[in-house]
N, C-alpha and C positions, 0 to 999 in steps of 0.2 A: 529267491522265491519269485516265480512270474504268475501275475494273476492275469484272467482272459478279459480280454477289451471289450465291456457290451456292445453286441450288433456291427463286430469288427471279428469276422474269423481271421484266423491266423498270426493276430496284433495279441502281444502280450505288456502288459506294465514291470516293468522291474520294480519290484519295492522298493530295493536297496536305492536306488539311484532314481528311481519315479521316471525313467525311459522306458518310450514304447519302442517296442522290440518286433519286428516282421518277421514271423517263425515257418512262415509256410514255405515250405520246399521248392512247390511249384512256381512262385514267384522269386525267389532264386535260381532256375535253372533257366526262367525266363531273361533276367536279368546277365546269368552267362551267356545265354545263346547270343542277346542283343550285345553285347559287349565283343564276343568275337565274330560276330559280323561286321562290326565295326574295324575292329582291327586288321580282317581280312578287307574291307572297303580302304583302307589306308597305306598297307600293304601295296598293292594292286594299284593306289593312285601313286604311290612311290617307284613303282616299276617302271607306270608309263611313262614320270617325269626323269626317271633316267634312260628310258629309251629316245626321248624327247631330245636329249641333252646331247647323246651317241649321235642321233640323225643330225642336228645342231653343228656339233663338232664335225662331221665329214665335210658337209657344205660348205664349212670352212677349208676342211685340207684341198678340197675340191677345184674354189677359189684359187687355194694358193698355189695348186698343181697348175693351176689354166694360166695362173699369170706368170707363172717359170716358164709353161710350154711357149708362152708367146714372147717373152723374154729371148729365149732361147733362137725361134724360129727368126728374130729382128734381128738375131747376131748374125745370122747364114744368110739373110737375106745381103747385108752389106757388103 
């Protein structure tokens, strides 16, 4: 049994348990919209940081290509 919260639309009491309860729709659907904005905000910073990571790592192979190349180019020089 939920009785209505004076001067609180949407807020109910549970008898049974004396919990108030948020029953209105609209602040629920708010509540999802802000939740997968979030998760797409998280997503999104999780992409960047593995594109991050990609760019990261070449710079490295990059490195390690220049110092074979010149490895390499010391051997023909002697």
């Amino acid at each position: 049994m939920l009785i209505p919260v004076e001067n609180n639309k949407g807020f109910f009491r549970d008898k049974k348990s004396d919990a108030i309860l948020n029953c209105s729709d609209s602040d629920y659907q708010q509540y999802l919209e802000v939740k997968n904005k979030k998760i797409n905000e998280i997503t999104h910073m999780n992409e960047i940081t593995e594109k991050i990571n990609e760019i990261d790592q070449l710079k490295e192979d990059i490195n390690e290509i220049k110092y074979m190349m010149k490895l390499i180019l010391s051997k023909l020089d002697t």
